[in-house]
C-alpha positions in Angstrom: -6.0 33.2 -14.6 -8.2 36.1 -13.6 -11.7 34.4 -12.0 -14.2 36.3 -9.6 -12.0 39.4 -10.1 -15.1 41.5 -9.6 -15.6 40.7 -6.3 -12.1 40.6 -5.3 -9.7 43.5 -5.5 -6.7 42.3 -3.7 -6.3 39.8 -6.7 -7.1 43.0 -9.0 -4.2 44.6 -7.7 -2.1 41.4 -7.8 -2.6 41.3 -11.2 -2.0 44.8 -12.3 1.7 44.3 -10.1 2.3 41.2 -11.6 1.2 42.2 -15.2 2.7 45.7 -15.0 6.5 44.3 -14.1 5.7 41.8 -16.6 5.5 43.9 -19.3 7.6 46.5 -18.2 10.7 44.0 -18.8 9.2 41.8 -21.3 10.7 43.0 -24.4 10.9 39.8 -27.0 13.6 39.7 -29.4 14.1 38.9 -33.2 11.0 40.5 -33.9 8.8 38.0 -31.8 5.8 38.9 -29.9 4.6 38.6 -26.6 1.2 36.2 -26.3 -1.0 36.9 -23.7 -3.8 34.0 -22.4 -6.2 35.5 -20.4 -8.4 32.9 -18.4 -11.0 34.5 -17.3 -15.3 34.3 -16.4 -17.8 36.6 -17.7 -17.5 38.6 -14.6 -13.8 39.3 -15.0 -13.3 39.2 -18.9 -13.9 43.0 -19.0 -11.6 43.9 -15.8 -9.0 41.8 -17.5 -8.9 43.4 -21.0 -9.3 47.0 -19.4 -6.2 45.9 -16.9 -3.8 45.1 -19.8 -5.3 47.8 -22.4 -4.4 50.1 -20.0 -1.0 48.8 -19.1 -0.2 48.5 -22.7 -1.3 52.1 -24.0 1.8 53.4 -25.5 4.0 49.9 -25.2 5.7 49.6 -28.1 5.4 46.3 -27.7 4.4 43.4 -30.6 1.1 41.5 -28.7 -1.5 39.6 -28.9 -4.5 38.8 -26.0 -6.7 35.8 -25.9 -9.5 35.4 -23.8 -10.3 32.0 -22.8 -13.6 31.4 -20.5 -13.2 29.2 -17.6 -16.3 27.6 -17.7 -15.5 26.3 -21.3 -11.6 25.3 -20.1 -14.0 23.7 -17.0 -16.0 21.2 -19.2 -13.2 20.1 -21.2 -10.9 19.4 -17.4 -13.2 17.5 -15.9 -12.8 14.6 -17.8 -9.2 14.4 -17.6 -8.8 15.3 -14.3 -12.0 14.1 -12.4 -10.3 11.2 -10.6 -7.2 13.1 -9.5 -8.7 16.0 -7.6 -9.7 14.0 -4.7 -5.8 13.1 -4.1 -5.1 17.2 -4.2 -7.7 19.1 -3.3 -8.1 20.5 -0.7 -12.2 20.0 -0.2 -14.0 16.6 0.4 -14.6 14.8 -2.5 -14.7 15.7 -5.9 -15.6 19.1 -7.3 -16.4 20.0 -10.6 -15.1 23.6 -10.2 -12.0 23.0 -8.5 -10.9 20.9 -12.0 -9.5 24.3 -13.4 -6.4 24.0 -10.8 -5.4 21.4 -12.6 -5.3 23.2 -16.1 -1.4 22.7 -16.6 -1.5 19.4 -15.6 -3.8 18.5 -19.3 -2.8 21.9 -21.1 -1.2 20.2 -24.1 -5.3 18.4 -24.4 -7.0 21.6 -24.3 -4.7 24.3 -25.9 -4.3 24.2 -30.2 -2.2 21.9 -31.7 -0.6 25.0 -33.7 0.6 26.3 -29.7 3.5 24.0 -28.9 5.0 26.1 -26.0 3.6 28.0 -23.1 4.8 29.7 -19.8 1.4 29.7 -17.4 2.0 31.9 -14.3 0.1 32.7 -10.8 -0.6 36.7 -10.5 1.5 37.2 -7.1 4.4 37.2 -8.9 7.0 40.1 -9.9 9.1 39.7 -12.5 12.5 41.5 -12.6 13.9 39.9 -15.7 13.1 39.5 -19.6 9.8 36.6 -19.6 11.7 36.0 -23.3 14.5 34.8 -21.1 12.3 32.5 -19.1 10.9 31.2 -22.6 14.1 30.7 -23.9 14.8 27.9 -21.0 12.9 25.7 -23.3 15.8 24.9 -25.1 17.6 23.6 -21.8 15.2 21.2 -21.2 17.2 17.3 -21.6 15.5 14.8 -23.7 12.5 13.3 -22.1 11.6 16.4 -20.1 7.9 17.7 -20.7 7.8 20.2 -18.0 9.9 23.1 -16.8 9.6 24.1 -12.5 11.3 25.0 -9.7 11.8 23.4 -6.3 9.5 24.1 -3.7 10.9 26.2 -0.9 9.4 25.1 2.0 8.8 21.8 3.8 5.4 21.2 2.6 6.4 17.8 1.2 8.6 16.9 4.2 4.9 17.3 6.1 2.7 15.8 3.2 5.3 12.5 2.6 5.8 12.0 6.3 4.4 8.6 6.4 6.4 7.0 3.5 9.5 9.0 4.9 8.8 7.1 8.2 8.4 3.5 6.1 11.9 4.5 3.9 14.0 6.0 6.4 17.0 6.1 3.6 14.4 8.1 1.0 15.2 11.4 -0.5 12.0 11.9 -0.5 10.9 15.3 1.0 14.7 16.0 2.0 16.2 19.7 1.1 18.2 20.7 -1.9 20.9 19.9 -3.5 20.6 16.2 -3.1 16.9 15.9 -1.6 13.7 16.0 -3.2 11.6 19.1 -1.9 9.1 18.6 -4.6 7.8 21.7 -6.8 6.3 25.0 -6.7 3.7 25.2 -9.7 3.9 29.7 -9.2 6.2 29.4 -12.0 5.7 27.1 -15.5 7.6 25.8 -18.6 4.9 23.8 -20.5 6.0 22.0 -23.2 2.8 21.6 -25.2 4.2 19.5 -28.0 6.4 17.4 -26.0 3.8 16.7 -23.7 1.9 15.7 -26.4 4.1 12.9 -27.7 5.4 11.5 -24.5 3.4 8.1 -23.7 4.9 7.9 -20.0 3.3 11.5 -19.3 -0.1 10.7 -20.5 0.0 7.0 -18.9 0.8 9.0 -15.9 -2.9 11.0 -15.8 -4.7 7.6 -16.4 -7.1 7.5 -12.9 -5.1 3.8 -12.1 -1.9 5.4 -12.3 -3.1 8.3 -10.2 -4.5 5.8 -7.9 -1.0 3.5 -7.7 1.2 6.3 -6.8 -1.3 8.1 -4.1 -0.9 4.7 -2.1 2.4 3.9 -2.8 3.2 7.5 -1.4 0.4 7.5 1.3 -0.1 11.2 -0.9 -3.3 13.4 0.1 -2.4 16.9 -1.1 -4.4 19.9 -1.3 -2.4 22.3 -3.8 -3.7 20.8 -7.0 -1.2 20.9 -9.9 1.8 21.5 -7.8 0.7 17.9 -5.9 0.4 16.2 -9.1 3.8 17.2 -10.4 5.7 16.8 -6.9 4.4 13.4 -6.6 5.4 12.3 -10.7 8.7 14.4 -10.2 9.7 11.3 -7.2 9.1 8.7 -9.4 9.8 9.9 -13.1 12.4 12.9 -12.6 13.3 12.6 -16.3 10.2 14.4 -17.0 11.0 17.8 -15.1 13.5 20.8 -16.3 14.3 22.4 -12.9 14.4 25.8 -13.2 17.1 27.4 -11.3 15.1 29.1 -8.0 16.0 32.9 -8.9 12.6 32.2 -12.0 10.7 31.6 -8.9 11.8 32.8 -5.9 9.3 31.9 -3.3 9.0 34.1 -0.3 6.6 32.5 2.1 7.7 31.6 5.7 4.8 29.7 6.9 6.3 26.4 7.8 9.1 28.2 9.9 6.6 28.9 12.4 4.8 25.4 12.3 7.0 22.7 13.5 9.8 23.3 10.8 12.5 25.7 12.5 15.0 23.6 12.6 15.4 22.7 8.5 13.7 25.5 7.1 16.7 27.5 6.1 18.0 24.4 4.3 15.2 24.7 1.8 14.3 28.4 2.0 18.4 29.6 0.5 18.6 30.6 -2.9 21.7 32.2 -4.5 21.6 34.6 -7.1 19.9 37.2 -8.3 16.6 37.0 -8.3 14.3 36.9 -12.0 11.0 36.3 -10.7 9.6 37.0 -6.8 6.9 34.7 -5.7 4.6 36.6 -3.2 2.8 33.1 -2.4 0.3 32.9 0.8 0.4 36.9 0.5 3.9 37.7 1.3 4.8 40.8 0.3 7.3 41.1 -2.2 10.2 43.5 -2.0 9.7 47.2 -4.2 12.1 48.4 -6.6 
């Protein structure tokens, strides 16, 4: 998603990184091709195109780019989503233009029924690995799951829950990994179009009443759109998530270490392996080759 671009050239240069080590590694096999969607406004649509025709002069590289406008993607949220965004939004109320935060959350209603799979990512990423091997995690994914996406790495959602944690004092709820349940990071995204599609419990799940249920069972106000819609599903419907392994999205923000979180944060911030995809969220910088 490239919006505003124009007047913003910290996110221009976020998305040449994030593009440029995407495409730098991303080499698809068996005679695939690599898919680009480009969200974008009027403003941005010819920074966007420019960025990638420059980054892909002399690739020898099978691709394709679509543009899609925002404002279109907009109208066709609102609907969907209207009743959710004042449970994670961060703004009073309801806002028309903060719908297209929750575009992953009602992809598989807005995208063609011929695309059955897509991987949506933020642009402060940096990928080290093959995206084709990010793809292929599709076929991990247990029966039932619509959705692939990594734990969150902070204690956001020890902070956001702390009122249902006080009422349950046995929940798992907002505890670290292995056996808590941090929540999700939304950087990072396995969207199952198809599945998504077919599964009754996901799309029961975006009905306004269901929304509504779950906020006050969880006493949930979020401001992080998607990634608050998922957390919150992901405590009561688990079944629906593939969690990726946290090396595809290995967040690197410290912010809740210095705000009243010391004491656990290590206990959600560890992550073994080696590391696919950094995650340069609230404008961390991410590590050079």
């Amino acid at each position: 998603m490239l919006t505003r671009a124009d007047r913003a050239p910290a996110l221009r240069l976020k998305a040449r990184a994030a593009l440029r080590s995407l495409l730098l590694r991303g080499r698809p096999r068996g005679g695939a091709a690599l898919h680009l969607h480009l969200v974008t406004d009027r403003a941005s649509t010819d920074l966007g195109l420019a960025l990638l025709r420059d980054l892909l002069r002399g690739a020898a590289l099978r691709h394709q780019v679509t543009v899609h406008d925002v404002n279109e993607l907009t109208e066709k949220l609102f609907p969907i989503v209207e009743a959710m965004q004042k449970h994670f939004s961060a703004g009073l109320g309801t806002y028309y233009s903060d719908s297209i935060f929750f575009l992953s959350v009602a992809m598989h209603r807005i995208m063609p029924k011929e695309i059955t799979q897509i991987v949506q990512i933020d642009l402060d990423l940096k990928f080290k690995a093959n995206i084709q091997d990010l793809f292929d995690e599709f076929d991990n994914f247990p029966k039932g799951a619509v959705i692939g996406i990594a734990r969150e790495m902070q204690p956001v959602y020890r902070h956001t829950f702390w009122q249902y944690r006080r009422e349950n004092p046995q929940t798992k709820v907002g505890d670290p990994p292995p056996d808590g349940l941090p929540g999700f990071n939304s950087g990072v995204l396995l969207l199952n179009l198809e599945a998504m599609r077919q599964s009754k419990l996901y799309n029961q799940l975006l009905e306004p009443a269901t929304v509504q249920k779950l906020t006050e069972k969880y006493h949930f106000k979020g401001h992080l759109g998607d990634q608050d819609f998922f957390t919150m599903v992901g405590m009561e419907h688990p079944e629906l998530f593939h969690v990726l392994d946290c090396t595809w999205n290995r967040q690197l923000c410290t912010w809740w270490r210095d705000h009243g979180y010391s004491d656990v944060f290590d206990q959600y911030f560890q992550c073994e392996g080696e590391v696919k995809i950094y995650h340069g969220n609230c404008n961390t910088p991410i590590p050079e080759d």
